[in-house]
C-alpha positions in Angstrom: 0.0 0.0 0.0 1.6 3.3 -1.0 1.5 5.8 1.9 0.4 9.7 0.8 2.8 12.2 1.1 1.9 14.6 3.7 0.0 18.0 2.7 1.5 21.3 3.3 -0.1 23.0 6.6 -1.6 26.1 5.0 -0.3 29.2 6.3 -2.1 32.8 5.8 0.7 34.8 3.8 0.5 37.4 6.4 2.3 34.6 8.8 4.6 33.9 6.9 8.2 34.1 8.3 7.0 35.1 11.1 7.0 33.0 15.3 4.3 33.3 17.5 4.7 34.6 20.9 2.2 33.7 23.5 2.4 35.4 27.2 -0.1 35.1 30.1 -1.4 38.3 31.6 -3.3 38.9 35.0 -7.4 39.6 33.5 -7.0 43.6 34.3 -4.0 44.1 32.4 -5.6 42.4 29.4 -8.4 44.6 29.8 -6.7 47.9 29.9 -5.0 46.9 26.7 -8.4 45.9 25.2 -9.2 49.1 25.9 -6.1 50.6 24.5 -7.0 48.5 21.4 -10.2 50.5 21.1 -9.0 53.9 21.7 -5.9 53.6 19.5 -7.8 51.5 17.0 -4.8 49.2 16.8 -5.0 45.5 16.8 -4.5 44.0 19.8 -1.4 42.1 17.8 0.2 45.4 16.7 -0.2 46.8 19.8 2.2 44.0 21.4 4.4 44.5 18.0 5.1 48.3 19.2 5.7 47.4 22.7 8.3 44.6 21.6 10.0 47.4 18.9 9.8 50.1 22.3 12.2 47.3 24.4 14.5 46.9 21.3 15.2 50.6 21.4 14.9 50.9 25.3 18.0 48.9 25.6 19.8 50.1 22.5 19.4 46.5 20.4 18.5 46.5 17.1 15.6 44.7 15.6 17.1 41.9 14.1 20.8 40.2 14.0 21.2 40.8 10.1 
């Protein structure tokens, strides 16, 4: 019996490249950047994007290592 060769896993093109980061955060500070979300009308996603680019040039490191 031949065996299938395994599909692809389909990944949106917006993904591509790209890790996921998960983190847990206490229920209020998830709120207040819900909220944040609504006010700034930013995503939720690129809201933790900025925040991760703000540490980078906290402590003087550049973005990537190319």
């Amino acid at each position: 019996m031949k065996r299938k060769a395994p599909k692809e896993k389909y990944v949106q093109p917006s993904r591509v490249g790209r890790k996921a980061v998960t983190t847990y955060l206490p229920p209020e500070t998830f709120e207040r950047l819900s909220i944040l979300s609504e006010l700034t009308g930013l995503s939720l996603e690129k809201l933790m994007s900025k925040s991760v680019k703000m540490i980078f040039k906290y402590h003087r490191l550049p973005r990537t290592l190319r």
